[in-house]
Z-matrix of the N, CA and C atoms (Angstrom, degrees):
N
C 1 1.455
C 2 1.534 1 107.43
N 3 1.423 2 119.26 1 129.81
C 4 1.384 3 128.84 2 160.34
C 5 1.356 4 129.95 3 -42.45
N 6 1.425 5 120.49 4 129.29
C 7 1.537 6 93.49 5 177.66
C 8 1.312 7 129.08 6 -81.56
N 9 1.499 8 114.73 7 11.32
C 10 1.688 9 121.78 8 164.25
C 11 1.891 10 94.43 9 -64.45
N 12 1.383 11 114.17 10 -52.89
C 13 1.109 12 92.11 11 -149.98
C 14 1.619 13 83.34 12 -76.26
N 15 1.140 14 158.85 13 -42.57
C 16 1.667 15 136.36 14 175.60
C 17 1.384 16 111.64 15 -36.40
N 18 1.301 17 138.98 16 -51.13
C 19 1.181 18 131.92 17 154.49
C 20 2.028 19 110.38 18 -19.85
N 21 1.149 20 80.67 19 -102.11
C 22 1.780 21 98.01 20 175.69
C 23 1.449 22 113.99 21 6.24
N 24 1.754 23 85.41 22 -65.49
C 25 1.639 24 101.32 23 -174.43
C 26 1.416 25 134.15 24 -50.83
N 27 1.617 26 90.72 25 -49.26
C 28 1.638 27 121.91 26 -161.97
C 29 2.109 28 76.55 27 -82.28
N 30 1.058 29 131.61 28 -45.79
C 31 1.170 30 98.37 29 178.18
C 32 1.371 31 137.00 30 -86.75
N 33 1.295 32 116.80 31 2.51
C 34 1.701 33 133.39 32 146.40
C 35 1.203 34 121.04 33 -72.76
N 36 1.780 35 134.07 34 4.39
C 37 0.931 36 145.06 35 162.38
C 38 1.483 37 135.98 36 -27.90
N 39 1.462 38 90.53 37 -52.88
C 40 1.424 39 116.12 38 -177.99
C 41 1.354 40 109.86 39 -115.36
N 42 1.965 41 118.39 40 134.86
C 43 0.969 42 132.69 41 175.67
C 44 1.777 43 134.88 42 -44.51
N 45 1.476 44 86.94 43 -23.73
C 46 1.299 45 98.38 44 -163.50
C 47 1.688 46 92.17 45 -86.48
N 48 1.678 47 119.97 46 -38.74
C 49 1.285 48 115.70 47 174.11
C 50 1.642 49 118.21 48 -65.21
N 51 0.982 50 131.11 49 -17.66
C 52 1.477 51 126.11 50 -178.00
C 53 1.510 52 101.90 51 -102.19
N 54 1.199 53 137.35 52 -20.70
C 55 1.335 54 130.22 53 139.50
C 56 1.182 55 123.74 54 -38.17
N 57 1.593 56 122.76 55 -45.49
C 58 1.302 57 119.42 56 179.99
C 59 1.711 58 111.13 57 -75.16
N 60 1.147 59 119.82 58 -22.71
C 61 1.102 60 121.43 59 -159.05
C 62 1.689 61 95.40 60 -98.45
N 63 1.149 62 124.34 61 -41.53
C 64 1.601 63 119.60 62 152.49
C 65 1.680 64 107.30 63 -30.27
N 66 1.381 65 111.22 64 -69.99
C 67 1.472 66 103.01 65 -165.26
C 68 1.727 67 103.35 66 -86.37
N 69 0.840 68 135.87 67 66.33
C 70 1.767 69 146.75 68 -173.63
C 71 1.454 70 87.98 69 -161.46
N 72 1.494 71 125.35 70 -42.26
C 73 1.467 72 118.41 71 162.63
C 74 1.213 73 129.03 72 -54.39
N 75 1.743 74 127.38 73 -28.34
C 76 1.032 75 133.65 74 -158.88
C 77 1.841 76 93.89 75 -97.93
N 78 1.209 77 118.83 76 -38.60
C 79 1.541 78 116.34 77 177.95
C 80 1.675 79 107.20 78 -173.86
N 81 0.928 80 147.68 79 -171.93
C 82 1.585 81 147.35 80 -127.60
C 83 2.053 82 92.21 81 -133.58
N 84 1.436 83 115.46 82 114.80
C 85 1.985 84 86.74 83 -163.19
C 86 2.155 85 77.27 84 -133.47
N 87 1.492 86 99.52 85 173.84
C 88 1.348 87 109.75 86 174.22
C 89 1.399 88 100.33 87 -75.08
N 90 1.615 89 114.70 88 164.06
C 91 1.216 90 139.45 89 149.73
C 92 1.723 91 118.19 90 -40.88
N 93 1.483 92 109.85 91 -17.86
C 94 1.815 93 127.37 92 174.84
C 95 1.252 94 111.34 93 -69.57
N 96 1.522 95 93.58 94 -75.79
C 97 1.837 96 129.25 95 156.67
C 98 1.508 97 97.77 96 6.03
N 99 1.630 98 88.79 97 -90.71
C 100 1.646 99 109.17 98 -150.76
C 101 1.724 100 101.40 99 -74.14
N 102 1.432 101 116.69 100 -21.39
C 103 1.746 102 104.22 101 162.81
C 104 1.248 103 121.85 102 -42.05
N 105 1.358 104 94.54 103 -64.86
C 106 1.540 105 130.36 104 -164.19
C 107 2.004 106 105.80 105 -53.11
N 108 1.164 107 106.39 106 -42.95
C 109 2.091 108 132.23 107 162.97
C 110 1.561 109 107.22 108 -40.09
N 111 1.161 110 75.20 109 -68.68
C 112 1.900 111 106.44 110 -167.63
C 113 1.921 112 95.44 111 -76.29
N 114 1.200 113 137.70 112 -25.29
C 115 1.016 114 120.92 113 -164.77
C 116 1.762 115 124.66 114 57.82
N 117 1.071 116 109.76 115 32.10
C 118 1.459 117 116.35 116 156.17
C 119 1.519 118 126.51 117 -108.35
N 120 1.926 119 106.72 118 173.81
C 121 1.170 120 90.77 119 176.66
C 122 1.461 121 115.75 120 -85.39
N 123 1.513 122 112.51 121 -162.21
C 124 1.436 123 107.04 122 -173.83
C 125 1.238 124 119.92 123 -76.62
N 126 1.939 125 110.16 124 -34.06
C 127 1.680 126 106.63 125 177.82
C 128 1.302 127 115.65 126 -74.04
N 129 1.572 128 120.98 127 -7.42
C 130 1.646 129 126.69 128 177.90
C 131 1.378 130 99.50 129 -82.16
N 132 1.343 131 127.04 130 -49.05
C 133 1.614 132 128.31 131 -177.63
C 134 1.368 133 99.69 132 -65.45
N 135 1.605 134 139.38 133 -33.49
C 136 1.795 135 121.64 134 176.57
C 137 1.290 136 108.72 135 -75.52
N 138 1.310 137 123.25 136 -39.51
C 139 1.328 138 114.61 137 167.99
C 140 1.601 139 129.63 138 -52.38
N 141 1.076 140 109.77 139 -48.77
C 142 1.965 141 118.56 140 150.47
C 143 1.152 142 122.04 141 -37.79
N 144 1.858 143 103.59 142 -35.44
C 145 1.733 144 93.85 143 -173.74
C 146 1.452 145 99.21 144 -91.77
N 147 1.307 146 119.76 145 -42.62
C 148 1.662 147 117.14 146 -172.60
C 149 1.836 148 115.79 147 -57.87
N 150 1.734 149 96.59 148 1.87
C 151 1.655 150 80.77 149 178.70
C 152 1.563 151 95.43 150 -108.70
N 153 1.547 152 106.12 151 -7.73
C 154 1.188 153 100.01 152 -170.17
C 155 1.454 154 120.14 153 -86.13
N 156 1.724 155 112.05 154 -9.40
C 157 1.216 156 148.00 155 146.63
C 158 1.669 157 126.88 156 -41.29
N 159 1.444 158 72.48 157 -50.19
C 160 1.413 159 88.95 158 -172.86
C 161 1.475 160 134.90 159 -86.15
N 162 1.645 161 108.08 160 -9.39
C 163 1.415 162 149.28 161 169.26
C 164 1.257 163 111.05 162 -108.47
N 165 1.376 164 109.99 163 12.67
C 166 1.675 165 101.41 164 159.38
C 167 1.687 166 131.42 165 85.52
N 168 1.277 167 86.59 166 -7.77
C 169 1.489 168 107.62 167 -170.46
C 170 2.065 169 118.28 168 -85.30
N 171 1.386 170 89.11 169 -18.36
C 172 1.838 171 85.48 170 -159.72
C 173 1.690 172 89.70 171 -136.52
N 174 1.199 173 114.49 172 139.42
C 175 1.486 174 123.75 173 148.81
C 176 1.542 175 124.54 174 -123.97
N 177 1.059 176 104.77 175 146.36
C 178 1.804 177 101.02 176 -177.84
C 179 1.651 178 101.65 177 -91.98
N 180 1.787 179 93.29 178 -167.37
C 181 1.256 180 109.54 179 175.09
C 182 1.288 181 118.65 180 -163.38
N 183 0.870 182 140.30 181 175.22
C 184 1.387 183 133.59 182 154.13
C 185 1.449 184 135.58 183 -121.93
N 186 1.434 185 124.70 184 107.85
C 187 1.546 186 101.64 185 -167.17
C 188 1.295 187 123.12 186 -88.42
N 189 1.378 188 117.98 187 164.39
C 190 1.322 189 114.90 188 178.82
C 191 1.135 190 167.02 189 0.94
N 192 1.526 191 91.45 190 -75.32
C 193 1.777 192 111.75 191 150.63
C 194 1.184 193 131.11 192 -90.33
N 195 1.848 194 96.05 193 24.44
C 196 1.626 195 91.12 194 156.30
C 197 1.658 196 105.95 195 -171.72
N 198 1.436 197 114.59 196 124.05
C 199 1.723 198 96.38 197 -167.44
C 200 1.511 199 103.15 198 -114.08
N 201 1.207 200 110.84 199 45.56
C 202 1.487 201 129.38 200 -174.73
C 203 1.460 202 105.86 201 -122.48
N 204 1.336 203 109.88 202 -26.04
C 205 1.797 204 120.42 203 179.89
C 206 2.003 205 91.92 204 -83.29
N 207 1.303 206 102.13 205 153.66
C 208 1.430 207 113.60 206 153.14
C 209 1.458 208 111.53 207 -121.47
N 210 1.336 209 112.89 208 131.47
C 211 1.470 210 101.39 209 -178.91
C 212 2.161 211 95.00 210 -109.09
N 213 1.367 212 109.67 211 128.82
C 214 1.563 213 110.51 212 172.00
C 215 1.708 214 109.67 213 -81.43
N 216 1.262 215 113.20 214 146.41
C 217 1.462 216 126.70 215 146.85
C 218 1.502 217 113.86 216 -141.13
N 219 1.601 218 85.34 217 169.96
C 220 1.752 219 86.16 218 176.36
C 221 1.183 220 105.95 219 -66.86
N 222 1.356 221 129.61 220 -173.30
C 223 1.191 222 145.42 221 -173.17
C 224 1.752 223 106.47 222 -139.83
N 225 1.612 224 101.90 223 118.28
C 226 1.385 225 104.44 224 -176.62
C 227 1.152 226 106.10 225 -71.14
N 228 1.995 227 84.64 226 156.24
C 229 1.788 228 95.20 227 -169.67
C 230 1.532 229 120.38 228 58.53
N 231 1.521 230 127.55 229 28.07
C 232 1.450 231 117.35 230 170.92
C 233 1.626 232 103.94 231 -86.30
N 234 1.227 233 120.21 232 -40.10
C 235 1.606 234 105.48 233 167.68
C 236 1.671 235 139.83 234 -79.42
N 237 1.582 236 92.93 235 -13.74
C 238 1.397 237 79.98 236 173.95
C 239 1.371 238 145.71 237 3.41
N 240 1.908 239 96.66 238 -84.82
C 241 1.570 240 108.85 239 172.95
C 242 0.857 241 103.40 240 -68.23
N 243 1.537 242 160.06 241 12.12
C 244 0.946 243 140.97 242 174.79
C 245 2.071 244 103.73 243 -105.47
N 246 0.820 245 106.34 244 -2.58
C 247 1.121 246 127.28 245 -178.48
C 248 1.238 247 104.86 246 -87.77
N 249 1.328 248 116.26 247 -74.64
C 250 1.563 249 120.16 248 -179.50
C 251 1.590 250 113.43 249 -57.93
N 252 1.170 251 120.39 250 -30.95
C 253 1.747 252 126.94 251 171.95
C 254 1.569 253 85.42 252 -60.34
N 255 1.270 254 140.03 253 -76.85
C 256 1.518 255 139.21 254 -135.48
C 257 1.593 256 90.69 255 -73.09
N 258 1.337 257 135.30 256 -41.67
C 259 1.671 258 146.30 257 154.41
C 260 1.776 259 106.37 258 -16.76
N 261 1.821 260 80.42 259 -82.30
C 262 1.717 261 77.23 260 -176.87
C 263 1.536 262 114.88 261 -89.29
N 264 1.303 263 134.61 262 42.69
C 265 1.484 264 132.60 263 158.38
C 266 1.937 265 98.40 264 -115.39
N 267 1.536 266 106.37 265 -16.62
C 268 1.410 267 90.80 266 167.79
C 269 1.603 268 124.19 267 -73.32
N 270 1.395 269 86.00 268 -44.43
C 271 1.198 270 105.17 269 -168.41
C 272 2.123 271 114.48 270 -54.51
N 273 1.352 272 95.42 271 -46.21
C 274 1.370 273 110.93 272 155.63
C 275 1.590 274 114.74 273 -19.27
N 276 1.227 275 90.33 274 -79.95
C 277 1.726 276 121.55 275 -161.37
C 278 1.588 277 85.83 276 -64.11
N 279 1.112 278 133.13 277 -75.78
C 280 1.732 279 111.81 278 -176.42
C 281 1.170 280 113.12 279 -26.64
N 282 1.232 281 124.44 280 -91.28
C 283 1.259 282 125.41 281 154.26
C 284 1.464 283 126.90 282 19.29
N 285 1.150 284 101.87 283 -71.08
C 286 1.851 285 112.25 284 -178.79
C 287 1.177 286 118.57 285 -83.41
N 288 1.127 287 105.83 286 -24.72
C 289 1.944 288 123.26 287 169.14
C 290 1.386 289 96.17 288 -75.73
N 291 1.244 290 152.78 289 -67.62
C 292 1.436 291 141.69 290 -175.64
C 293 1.641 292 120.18 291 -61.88
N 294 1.305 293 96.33 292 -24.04
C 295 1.578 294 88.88 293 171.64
C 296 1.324 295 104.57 294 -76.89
N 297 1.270 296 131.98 295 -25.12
C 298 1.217 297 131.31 296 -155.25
C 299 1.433 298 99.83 297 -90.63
N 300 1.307 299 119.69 298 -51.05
C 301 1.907 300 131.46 299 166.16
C 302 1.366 301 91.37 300 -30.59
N 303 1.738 302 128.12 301 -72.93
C 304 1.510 303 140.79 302 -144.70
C 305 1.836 304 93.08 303 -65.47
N 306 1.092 305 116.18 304 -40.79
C 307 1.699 306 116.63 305 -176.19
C 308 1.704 307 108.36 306 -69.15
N 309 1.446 308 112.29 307 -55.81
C 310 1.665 309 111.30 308 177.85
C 311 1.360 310 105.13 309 -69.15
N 312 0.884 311 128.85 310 -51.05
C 313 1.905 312 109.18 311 172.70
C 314 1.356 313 107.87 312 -75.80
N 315 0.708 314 140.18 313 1.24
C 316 1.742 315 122.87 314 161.81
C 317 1.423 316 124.21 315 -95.56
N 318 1.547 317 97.96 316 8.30
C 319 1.906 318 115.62 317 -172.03
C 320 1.601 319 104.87 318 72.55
N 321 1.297 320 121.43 319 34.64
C 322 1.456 321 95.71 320 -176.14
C 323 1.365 322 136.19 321 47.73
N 324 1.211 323 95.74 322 43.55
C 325 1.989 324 99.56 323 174.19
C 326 0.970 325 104.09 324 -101.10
């Protein structure tokens, strides 16, 4: 396994981070926003975002009329590989699960 996708992971870890990243799915919101969602405070919600930053998952921005706001979104293509890892570890596991079905019903011969 890559360590992007250990990143990824370790930052989907926590509930409160894949909540945020659910609603960053739904449309692009401040660091306020998603406290205020999530019901945390603000230095618990930057800490959520800086791992979520930090795992590849979220980039900010700033708009226009104001470069003091950060606005978060996901960031395209942050799961990908993590996609294709969960692909081929499924795919695996079928695999090993049917051989394993084909051995117990056949009596193990």
């Amino acid at each position: 396994m890559s360590a992007r996708i250990d990143r990824t992971l370790a930052a989907l870890a926590d509930p409160y981070r894949r909540r945020a990243v659910e609603l960053l799915g739904q449309r692009p919101r401040s660091a306020g926003e998603l406290a205020g969602e999530l019901g945390l405070a603000a230095p618990a919600m930057s800490r959520h975002l800086r791992a979520l930053k930090a795992g590849g998952l979220v980039e900010d921005s700033h708009p226009v009329f104001d470069a003091r706001v950060r606005i978060y979104s996901l960031k395209d293509g942050a799961t990908a590989e993590l996609k294709q890892w969960l692909a081929e570890t499924e795919a695996l596991w079928t695999h090993q699960l049917a051989a394993f079905k084909a051995h117990v019903e056949g009596g193990g011969e």
